[in-house]
mmCIF file as Biopython writes it, N, C-alpha, C and O atoms, coordinates in Angstrom:
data_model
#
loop_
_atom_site.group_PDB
_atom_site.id
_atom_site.type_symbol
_atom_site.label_atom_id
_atom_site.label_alt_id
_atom_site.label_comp_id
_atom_site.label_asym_id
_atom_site.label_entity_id
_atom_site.label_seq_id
_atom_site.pdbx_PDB_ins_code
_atom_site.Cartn_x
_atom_site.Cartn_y
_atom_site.Cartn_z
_atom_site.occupancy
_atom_site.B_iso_or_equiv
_atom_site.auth_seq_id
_atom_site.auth_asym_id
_atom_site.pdbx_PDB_model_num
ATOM 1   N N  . UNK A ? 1  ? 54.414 2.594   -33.603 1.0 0.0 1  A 1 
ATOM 2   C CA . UNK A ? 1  ? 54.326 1.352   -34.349 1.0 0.0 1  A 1 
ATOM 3   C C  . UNK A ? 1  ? 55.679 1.089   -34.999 1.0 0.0 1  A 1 
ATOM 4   O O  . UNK A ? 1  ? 56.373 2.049   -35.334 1.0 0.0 1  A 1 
ATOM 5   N N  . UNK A ? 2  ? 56.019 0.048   -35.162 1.0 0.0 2  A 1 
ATOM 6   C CA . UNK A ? 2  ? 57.365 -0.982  -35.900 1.0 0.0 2  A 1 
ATOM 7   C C  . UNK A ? 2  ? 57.256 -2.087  -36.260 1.0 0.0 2  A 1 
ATOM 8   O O  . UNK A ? 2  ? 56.644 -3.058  -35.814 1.0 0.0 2  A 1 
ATOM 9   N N  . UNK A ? 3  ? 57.986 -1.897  -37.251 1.0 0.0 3  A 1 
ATOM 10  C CA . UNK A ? 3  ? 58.100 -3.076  -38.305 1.0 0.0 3  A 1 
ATOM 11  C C  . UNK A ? 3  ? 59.411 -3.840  -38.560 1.0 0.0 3  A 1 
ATOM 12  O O  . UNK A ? 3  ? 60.328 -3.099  -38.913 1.0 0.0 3  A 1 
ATOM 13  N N  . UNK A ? 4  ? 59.655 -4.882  -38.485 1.0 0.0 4  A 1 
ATOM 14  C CA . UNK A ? 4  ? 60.486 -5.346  -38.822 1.0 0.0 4  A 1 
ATOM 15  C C  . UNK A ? 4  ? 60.720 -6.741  -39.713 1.0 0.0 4  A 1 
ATOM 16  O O  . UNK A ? 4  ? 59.882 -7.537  -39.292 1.0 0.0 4  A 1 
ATOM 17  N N  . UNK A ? 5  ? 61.483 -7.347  -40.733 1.0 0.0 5  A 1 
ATOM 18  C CA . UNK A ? 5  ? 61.583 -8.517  -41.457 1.0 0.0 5  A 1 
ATOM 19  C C  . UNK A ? 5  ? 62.818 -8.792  -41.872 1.0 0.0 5  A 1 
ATOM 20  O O  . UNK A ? 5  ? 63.767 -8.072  -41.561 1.0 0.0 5  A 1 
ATOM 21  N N  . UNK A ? 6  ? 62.924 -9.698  -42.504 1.0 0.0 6  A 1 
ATOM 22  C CA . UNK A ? 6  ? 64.385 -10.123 -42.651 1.0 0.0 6  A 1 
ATOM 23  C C  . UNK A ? 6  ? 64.505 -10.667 -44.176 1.0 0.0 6  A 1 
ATOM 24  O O  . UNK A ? 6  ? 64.281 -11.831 -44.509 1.0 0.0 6  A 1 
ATOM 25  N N  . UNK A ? 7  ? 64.878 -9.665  -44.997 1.0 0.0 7  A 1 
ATOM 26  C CA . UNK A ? 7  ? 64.916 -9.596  -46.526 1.0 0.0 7  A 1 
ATOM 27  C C  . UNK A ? 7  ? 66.439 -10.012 -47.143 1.0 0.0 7  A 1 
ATOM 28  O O  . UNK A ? 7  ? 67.379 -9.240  -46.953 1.0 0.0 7  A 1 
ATOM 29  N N  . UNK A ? 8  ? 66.611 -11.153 -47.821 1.0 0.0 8  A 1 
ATOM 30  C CA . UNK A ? 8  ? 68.127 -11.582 -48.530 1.0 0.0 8  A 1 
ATOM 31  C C  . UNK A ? 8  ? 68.909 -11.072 -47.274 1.0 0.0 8  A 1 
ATOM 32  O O  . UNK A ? 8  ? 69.666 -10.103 -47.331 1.0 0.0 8  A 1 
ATOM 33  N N  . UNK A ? 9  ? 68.703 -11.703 -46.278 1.0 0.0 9  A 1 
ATOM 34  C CA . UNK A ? 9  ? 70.028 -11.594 -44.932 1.0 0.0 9  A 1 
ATOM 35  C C  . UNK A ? 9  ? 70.099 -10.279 -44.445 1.0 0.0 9  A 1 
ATOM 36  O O  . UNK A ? 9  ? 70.956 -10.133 -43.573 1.0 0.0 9  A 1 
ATOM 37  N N  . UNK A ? 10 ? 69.451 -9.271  -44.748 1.0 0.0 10 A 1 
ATOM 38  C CA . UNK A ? 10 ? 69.486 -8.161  -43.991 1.0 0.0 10 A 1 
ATOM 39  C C  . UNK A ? 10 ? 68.356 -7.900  -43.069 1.0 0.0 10 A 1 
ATOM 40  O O  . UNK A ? 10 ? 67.360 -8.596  -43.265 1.0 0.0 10 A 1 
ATOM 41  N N  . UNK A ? 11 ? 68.315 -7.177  -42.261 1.0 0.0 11 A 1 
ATOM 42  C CA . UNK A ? 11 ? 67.136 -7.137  -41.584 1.0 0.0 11 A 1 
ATOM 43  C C  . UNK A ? 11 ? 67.006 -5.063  -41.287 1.0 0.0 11 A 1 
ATOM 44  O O  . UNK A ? 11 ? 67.691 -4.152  -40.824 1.0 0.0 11 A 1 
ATOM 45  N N  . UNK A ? 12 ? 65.507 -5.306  -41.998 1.0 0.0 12 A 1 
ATOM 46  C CA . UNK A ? 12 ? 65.451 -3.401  -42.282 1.0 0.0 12 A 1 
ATOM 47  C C  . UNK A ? 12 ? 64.186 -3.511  -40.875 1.0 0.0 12 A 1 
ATOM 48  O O  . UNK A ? 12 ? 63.388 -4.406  -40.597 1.0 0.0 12 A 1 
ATOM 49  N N  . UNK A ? 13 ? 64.465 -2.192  -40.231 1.0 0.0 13 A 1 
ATOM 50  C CA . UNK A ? 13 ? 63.083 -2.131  -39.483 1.0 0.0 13 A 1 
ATOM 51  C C  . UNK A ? 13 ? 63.299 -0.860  -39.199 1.0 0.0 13 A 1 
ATOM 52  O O  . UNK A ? 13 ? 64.311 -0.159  -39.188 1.0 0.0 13 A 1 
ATOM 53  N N  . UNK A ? 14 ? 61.538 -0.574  -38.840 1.0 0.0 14 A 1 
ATOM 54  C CA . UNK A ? 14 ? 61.531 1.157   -39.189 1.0 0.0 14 A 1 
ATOM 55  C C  . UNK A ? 14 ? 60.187 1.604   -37.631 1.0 0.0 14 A 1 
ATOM 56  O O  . UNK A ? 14 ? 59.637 0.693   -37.013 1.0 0.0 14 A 1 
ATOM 57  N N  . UNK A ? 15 ? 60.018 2.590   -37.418 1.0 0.0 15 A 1 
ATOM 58  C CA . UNK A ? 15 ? 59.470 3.252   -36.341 1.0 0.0 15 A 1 
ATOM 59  C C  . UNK A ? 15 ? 59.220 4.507   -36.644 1.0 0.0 15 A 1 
ATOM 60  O O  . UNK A ? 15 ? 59.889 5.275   -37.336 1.0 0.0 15 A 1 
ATOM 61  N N  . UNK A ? 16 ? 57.975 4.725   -35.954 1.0 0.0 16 A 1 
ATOM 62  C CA . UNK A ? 16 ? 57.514 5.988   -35.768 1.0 0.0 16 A 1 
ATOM 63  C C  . UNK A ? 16 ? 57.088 6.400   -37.604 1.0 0.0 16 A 1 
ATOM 64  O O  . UNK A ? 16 ? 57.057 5.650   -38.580 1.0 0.0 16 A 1 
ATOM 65  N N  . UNK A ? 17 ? 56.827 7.788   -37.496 1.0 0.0 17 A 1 
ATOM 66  C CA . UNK A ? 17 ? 56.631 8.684   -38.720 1.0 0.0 17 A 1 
ATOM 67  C C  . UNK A ? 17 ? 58.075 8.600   -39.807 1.0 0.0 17 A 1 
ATOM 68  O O  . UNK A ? 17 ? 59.130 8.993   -39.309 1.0 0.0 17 A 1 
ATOM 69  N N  . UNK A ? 18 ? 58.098 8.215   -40.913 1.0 0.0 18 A 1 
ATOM 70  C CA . UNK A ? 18 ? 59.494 8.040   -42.310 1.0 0.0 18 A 1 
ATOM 71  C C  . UNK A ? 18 ? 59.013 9.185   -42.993 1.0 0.0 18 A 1 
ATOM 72  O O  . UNK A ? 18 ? 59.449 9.047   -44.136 1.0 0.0 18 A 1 
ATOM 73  N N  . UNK A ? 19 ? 58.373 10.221  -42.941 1.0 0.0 19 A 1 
ATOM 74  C CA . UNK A ? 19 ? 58.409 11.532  -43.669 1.0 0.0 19 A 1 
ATOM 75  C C  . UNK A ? 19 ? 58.733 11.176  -45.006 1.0 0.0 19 A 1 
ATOM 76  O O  . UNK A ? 19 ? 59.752 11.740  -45.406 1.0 0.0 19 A 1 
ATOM 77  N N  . UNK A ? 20 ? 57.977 10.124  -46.138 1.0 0.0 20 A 1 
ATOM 78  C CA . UNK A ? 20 ? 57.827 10.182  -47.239 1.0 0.0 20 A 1 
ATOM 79  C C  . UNK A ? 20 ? 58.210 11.205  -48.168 1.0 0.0 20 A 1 
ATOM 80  O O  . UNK A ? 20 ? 58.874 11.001  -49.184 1.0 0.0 20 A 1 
ATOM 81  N N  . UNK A ? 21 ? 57.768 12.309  -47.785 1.0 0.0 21 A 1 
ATOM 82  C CA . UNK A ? 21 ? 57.516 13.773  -48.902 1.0 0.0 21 A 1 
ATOM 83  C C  . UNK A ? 21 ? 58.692 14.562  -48.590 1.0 0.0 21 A 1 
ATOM 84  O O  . UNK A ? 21 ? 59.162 15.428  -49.328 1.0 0.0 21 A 1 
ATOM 85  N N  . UNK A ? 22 ? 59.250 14.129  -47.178 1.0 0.0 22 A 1 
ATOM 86  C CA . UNK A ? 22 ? 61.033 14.520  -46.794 1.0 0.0 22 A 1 
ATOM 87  C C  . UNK A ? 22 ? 60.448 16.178  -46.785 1.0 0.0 22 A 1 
ATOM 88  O O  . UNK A ? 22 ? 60.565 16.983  -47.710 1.0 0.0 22 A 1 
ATOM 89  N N  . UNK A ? 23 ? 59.906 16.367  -45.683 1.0 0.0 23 A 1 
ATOM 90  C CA . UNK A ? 23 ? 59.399 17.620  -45.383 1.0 0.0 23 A 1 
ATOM 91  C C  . UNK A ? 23 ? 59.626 17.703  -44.367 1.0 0.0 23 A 1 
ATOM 92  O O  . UNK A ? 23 ? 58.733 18.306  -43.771 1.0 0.0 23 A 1 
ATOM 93  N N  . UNK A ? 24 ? 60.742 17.274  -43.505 1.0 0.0 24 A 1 
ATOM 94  C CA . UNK A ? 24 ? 61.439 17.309  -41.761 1.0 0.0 24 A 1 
ATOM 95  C C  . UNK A ? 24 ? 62.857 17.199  -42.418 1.0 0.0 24 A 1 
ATOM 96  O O  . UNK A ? 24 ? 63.135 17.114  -43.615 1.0 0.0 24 A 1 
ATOM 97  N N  . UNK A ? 25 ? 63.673 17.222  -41.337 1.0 0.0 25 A 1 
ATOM 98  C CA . UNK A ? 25 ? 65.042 17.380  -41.362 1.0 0.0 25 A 1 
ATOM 99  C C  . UNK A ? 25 ? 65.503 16.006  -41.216 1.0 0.0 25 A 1 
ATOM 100 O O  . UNK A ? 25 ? 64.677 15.470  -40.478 1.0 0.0 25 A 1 
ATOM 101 N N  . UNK A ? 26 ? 66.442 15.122  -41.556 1.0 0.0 26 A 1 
ATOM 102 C CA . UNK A ? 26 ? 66.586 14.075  -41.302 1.0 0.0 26 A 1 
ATOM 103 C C  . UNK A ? 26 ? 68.750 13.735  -41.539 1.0 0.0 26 A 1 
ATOM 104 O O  . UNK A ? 26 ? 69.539 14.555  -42.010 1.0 0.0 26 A 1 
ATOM 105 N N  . UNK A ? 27 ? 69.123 12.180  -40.971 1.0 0.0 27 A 1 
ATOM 106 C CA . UNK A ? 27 ? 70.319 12.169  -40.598 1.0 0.0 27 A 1 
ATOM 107 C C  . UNK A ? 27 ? 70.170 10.948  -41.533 1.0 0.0 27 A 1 
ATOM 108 O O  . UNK A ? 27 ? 69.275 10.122  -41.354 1.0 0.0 27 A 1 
ATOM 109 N N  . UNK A ? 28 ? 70.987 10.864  -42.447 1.0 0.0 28 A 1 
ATOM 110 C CA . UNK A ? 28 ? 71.382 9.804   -42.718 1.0 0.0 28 A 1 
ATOM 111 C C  . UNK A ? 28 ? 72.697 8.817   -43.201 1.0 0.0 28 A 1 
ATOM 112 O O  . UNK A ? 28 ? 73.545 9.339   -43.925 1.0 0.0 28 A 1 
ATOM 113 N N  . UNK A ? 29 ? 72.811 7.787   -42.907 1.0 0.0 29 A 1 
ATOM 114 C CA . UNK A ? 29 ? 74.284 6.852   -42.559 1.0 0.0 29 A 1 
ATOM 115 C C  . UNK A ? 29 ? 74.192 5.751   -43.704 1.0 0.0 29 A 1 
ATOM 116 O O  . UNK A ? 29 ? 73.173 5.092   -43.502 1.0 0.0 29 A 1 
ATOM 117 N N  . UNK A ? 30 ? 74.728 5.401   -44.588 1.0 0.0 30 A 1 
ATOM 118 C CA . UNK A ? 30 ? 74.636 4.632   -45.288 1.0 0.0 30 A 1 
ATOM 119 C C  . UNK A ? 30 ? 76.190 4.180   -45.799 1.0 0.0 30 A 1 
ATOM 120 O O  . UNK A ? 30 ? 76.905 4.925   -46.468 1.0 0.0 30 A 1 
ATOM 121 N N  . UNK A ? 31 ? 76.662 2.511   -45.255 1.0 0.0 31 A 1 
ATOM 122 C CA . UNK A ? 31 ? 77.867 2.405   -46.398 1.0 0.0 31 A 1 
ATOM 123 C C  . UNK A ? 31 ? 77.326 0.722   -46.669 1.0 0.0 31 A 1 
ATOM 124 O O  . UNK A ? 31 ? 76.944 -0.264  -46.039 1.0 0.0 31 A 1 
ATOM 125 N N  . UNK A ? 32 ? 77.592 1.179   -48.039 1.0 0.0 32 A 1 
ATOM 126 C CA . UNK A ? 32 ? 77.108 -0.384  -48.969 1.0 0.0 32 A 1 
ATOM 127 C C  . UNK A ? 32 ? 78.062 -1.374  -48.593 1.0 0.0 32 A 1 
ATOM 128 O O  . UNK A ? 32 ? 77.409 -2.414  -48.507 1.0 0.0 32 A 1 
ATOM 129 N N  . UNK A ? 33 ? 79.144 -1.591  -48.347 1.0 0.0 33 A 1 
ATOM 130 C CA . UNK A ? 33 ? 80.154 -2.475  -48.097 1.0 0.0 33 A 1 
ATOM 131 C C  . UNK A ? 33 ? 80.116 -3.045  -46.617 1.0 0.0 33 A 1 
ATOM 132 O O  . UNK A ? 33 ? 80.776 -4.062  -46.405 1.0 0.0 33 A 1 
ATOM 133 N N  . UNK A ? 34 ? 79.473 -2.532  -45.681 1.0 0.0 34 A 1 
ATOM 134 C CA . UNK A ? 34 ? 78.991 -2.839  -44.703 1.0 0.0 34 A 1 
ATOM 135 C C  . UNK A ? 34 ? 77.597 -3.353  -44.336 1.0 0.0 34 A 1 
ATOM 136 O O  . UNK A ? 34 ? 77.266 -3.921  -43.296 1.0 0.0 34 A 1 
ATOM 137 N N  . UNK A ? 35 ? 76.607 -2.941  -45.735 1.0 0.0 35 A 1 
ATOM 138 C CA . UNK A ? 35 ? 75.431 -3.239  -45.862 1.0 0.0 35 A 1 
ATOM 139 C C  . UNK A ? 35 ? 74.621 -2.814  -44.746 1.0 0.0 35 A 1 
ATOM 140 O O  . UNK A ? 35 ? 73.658 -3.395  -44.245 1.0 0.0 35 A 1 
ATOM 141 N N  . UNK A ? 36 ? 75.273 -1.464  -44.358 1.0 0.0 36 A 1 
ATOM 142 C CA . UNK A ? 36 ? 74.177 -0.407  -43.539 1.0 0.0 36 A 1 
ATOM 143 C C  . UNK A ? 36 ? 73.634 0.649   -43.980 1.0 0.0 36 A 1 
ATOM 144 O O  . UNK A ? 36 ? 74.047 1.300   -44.939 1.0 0.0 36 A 1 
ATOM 145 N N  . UNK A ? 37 ? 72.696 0.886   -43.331 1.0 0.0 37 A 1 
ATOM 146 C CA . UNK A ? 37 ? 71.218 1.857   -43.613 1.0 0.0 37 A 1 
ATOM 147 C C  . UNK A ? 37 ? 70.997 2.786   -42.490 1.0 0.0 37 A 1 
ATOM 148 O O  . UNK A ? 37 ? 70.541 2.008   -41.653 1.0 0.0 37 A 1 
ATOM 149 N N  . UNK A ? 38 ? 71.022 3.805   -41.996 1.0 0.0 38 A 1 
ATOM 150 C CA . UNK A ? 38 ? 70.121 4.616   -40.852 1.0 0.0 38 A 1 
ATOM 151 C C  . UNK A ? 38 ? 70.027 5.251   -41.156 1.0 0.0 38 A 1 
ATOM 152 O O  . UNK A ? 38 ? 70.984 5.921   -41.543 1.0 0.0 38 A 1 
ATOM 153 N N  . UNK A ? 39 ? 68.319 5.783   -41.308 1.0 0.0 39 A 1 
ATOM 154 C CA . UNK A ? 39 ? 68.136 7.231   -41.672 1.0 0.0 39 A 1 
ATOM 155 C C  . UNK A ? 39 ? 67.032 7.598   -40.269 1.0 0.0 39 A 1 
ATOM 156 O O  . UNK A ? 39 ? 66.291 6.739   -39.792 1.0 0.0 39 A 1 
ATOM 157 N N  . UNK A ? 40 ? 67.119 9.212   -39.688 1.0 0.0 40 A 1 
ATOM 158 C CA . UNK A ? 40 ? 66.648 9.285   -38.823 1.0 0.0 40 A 1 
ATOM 159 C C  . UNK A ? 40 ? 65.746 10.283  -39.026 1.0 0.0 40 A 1 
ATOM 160 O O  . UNK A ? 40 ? 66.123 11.113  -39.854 1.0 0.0 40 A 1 
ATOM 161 N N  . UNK A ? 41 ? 64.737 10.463  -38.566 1.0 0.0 41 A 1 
ATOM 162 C CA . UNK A ? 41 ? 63.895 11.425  -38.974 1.0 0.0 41 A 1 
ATOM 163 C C  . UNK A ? 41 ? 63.600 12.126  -37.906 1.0 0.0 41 A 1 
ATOM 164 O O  . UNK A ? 41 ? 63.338 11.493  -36.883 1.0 0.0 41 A 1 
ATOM 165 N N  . UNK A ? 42 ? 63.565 13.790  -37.869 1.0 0.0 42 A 1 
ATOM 166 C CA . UNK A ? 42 ? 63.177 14.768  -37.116 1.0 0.0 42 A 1 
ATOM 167 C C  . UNK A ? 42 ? 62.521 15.856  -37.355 1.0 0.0 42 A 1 
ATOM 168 O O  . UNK A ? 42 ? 62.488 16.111  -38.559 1.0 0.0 42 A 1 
ATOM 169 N N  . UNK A ? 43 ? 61.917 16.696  -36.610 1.0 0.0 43 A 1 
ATOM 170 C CA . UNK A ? 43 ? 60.965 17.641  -36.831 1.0 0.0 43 A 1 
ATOM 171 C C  . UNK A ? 43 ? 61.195 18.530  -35.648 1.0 0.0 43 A 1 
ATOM 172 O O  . UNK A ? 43 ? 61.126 18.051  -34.516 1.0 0.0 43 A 1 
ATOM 173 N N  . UNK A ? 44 ? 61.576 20.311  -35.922 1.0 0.0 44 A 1 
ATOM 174 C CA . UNK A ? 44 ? 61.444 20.834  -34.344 1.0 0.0 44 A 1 
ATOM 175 C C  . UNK A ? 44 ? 62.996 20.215  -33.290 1.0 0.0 44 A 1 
ATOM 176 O O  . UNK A ? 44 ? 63.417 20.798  -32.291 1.0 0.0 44 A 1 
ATOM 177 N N  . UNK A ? 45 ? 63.269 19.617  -33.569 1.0 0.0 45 A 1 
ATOM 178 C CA . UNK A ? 45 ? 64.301 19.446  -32.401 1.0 0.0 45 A 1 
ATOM 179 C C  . UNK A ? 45 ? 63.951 17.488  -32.055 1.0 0.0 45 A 1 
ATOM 180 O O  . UNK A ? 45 ? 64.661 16.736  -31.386 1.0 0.0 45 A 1 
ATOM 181 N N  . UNK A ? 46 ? 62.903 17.213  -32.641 1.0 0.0 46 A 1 
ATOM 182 C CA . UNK A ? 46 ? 62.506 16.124  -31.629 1.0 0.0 46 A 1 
ATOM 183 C C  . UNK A ? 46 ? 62.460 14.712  -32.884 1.0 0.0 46 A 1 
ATOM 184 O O  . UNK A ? 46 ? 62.198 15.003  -34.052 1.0 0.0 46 A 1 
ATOM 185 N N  . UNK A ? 47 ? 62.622 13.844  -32.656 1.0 0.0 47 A 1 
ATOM 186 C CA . UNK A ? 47 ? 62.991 12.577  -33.265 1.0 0.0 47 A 1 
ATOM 187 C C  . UNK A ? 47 ? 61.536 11.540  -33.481 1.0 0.0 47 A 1 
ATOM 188 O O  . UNK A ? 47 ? 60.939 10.751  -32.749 1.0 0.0 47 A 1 
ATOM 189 N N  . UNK A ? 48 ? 61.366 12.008  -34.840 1.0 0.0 48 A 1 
ATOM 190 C CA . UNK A ? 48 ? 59.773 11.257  -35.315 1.0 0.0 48 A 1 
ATOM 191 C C  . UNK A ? 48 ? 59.785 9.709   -35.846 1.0 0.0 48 A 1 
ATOM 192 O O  . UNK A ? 48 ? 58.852 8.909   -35.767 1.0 0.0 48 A 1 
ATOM 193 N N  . UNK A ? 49 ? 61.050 9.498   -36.394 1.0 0.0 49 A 1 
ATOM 194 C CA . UNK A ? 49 ? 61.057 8.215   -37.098 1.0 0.0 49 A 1 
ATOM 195 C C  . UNK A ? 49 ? 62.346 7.412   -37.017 1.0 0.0 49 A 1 
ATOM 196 O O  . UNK A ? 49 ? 63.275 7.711   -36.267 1.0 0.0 49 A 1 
ATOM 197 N N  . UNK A ? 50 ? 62.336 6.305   -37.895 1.0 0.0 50 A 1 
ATOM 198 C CA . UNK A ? 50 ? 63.751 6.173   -38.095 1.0 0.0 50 A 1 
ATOM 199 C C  . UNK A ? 50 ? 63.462 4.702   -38.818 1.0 0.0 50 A 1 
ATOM 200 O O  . UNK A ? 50 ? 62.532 3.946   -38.536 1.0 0.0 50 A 1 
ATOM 201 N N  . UNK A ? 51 ? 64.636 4.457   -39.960 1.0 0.0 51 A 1 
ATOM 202 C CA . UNK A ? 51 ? 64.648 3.711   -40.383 1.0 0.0 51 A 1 
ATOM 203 C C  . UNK A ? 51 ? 65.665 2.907   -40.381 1.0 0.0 51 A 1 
ATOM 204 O O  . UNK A ? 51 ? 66.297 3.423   -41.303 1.0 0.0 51 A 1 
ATOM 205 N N  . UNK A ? 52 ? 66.552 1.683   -39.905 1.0 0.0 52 A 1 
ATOM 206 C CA . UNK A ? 52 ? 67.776 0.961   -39.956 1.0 0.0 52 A 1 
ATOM 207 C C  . UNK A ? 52 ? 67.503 -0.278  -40.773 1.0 0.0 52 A 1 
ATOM 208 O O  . UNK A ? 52 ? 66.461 -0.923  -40.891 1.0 0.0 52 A 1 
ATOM 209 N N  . UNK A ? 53 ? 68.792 -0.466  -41.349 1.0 0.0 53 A 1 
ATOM 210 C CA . UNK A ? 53 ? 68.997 -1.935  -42.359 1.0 0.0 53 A 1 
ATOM 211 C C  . UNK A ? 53 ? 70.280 -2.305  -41.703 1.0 0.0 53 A 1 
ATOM 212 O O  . UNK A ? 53 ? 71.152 -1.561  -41.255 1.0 0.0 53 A 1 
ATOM 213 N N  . UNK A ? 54 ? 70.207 -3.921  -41.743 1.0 0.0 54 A 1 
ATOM 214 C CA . UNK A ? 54 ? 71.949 -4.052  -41.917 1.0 0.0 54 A 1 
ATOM 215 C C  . UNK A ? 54 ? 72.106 -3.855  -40.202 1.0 0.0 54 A 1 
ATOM 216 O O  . UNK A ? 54 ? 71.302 -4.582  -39.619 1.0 0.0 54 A 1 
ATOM 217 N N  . UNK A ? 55 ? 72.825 -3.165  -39.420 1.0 0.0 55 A 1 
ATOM 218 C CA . UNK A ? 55 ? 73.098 -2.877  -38.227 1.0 0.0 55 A 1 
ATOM 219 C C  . UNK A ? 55 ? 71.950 -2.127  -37.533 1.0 0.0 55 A 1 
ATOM 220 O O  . UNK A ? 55 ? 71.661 -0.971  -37.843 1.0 0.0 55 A 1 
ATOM 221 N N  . UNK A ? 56 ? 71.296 -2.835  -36.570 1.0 0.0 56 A 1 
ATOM 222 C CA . UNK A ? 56 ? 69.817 -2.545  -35.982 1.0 0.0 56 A 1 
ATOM 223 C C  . UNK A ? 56 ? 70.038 -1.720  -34.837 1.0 0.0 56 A 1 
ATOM 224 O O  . UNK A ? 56 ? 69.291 -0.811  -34.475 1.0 0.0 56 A 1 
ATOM 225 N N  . UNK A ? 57 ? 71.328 -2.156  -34.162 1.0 0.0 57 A 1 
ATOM 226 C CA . UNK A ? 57 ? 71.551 -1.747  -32.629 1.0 0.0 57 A 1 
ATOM 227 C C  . UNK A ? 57 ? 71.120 -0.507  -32.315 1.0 0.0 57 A 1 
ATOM 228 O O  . UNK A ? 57 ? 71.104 0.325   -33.222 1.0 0.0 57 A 1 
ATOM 229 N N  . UNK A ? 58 ? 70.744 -0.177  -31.160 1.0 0.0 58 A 1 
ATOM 230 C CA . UNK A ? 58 ? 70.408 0.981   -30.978 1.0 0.0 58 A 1 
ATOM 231 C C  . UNK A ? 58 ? 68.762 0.825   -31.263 1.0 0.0 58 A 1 
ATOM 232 O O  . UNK A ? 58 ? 68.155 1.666   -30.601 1.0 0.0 58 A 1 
ATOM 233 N N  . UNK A ? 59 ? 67.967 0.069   -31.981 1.0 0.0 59 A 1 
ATOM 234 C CA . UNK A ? 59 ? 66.832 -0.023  -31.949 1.0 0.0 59 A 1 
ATOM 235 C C  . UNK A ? 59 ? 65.674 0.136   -31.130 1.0 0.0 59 A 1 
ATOM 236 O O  . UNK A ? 59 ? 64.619 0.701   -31.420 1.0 0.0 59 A 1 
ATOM 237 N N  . UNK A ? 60 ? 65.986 -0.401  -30.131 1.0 0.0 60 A 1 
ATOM 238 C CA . UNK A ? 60 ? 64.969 -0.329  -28.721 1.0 0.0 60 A 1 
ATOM 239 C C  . UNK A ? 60 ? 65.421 0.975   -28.145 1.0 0.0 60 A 1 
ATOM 240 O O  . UNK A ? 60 ? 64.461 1.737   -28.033 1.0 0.0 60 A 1 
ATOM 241 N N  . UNK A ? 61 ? 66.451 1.452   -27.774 1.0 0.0 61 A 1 
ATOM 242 C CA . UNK A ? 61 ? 66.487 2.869   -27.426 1.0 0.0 61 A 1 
ATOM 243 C C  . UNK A ? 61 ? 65.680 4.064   -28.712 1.0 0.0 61 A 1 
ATOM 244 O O  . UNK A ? 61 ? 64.761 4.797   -28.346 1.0 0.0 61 A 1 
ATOM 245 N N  . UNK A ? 62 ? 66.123 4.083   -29.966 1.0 0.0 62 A 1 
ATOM 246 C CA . UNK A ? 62 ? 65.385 4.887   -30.643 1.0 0.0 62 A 1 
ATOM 247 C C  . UNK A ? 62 ? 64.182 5.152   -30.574 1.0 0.0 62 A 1 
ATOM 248 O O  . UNK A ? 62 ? 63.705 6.286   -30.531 1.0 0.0 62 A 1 
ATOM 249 N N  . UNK A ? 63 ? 63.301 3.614   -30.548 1.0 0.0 63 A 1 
ATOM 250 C CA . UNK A ? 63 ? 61.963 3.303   -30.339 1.0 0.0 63 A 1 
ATOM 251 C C  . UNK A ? 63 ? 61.190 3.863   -29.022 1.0 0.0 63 A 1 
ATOM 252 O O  . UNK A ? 63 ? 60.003 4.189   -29.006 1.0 0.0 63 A 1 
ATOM 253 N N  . UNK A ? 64 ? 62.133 3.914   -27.864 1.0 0.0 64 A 1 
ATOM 254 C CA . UNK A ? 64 ? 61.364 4.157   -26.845 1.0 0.0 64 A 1 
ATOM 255 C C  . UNK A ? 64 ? 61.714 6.468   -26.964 1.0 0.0 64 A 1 
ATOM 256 O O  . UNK A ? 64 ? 61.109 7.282   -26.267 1.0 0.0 64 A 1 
ATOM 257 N N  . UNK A ? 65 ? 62.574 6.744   -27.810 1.0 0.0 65 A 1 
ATOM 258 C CA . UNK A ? 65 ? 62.497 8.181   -27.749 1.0 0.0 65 A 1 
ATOM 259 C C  . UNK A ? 65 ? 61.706 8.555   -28.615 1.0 0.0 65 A 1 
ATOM 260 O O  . UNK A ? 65 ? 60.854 9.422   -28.421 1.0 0.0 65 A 1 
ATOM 261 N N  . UNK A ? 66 ? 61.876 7.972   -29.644 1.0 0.0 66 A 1 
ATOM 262 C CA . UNK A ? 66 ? 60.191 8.368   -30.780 1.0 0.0 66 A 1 
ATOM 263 C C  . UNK A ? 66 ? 58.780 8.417   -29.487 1.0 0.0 66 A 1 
ATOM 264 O O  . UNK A ? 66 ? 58.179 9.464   -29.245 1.0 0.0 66 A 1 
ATOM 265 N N  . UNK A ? 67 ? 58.516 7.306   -28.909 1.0 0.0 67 A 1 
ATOM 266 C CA . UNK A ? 67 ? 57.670 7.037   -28.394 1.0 0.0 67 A 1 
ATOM 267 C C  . UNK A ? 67 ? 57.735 8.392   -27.484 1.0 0.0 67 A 1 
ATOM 268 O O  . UNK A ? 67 ? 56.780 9.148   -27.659 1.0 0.0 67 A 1 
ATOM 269 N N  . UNK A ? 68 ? 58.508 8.722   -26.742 1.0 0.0 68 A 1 
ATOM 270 C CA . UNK A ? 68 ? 58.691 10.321  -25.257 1.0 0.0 68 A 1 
ATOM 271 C C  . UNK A ? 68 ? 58.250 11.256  -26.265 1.0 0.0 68 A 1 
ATOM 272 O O  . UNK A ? 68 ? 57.054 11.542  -26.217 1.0 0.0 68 A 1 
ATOM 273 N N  . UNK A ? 69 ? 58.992 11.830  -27.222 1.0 0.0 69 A 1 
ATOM 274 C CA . UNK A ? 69 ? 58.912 13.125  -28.065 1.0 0.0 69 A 1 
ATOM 275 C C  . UNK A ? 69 ? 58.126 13.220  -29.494 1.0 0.0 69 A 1 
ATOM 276 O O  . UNK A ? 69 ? 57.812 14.312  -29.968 1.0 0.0 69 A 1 
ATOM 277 N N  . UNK A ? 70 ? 57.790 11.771  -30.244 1.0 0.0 70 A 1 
ATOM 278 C CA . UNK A ? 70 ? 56.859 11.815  -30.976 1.0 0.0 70 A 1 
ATOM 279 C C  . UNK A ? 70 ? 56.059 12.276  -30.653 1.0 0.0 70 A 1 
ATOM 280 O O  . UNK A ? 70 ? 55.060 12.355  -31.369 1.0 0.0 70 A 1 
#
């Protein structure tokens, strides 16, 4: 499942499992001056979630590897 919207000109959208309680290992990219966001979420080796703001690209590929290894 994914979500996506478009909040004060940015656009955040997220996939798969966001590990709330931050109990997986995760990657995250953030510069404010660019008004980007990626945080990636993993477990085991394998890629559960992910969250992007700001620069989306890469979206549909993430989405379809959550989907293989989720």
């Amino acid at each position: 499942m994914s979500h996506q919207l478009k909040v004060a000109g940015i656009v955040p959208v997220s996939v798969g499992e966001i590990d709330p309680r931050r109990e997986w290992g995760e990657e995250v990219v953030q510069d404010r001056q660019a008004r980007v966001y990626r945080r990636l979420v993993g477990d085991d080796g394998c890629l559960k979630g992910a969250i992007l703001a700001g620069d989306i690209s890469g979206f549909v590929d993430l989405e379809e590897q959550i989907a293989r290894e989720g």
